[in-house]
C-alpha positions in Angstrom: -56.5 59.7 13.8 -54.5 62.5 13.8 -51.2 63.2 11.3 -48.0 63.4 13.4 -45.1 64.3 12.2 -40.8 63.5 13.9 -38.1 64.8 14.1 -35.4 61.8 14.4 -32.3 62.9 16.5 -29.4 59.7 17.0 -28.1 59.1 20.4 -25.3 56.6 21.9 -26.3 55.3 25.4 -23.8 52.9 27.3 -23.7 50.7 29.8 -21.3 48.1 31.8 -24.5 45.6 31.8 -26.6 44.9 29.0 -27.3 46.0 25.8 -31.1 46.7 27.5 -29.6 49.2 29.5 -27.5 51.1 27.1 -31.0 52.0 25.2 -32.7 52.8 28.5 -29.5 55.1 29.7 -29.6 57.0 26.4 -33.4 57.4 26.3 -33.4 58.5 30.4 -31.3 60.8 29.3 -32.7 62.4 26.6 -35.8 62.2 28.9 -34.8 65.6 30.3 -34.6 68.0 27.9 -36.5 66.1 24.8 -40.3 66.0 24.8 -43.0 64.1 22.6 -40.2 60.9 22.3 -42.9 58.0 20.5 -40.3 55.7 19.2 -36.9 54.5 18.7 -35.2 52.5 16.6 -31.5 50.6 16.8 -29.1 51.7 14.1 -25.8 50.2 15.7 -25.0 48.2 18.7 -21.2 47.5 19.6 -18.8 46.7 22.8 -15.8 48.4 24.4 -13.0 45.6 24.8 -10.6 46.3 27.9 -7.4 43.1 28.3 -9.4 41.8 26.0 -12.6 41.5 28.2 -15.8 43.4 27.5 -15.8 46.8 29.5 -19.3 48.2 28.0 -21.9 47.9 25.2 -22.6 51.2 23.5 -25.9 51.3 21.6 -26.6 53.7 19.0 -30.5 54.7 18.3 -32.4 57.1 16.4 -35.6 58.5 18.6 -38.5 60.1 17.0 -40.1 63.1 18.6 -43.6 64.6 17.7 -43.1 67.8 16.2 -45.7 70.7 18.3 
């Protein structure tokens, strides 16, 4: 087994949906221009209230990224 080290870099993904898919926007996202993503982890998860209604869930996660 080889040693890896990460680099951990903290992204907010939302969503109108689910929770699910404010992790999955923010990760899709990040899919573009990060490479070597192996994990993530939720720090924070919280809602947008609109007339008092939920609008959208905004998710908070640190990624790790293998380091070349």
């Amino acid at each position: 087994m080889s040693d890896h080290v990460y680099k951990q870099i903290e992204l907010t993904g939302s969503s109108t949906t689910s929770i699910e898919d404010a992790v999955q926007n923010a990760l899709q996202k990040a899919s573009k221009t990060l490479h070597g993503m192996r994990w993530f982890e939720v720090t924070e998860t919280r809602g947008h209230l609109e007339d008092n209604q939920l609008s959208h869930w905004q998710v908070t996660i640190k990624v790790g990224v293998t380091l070349d």
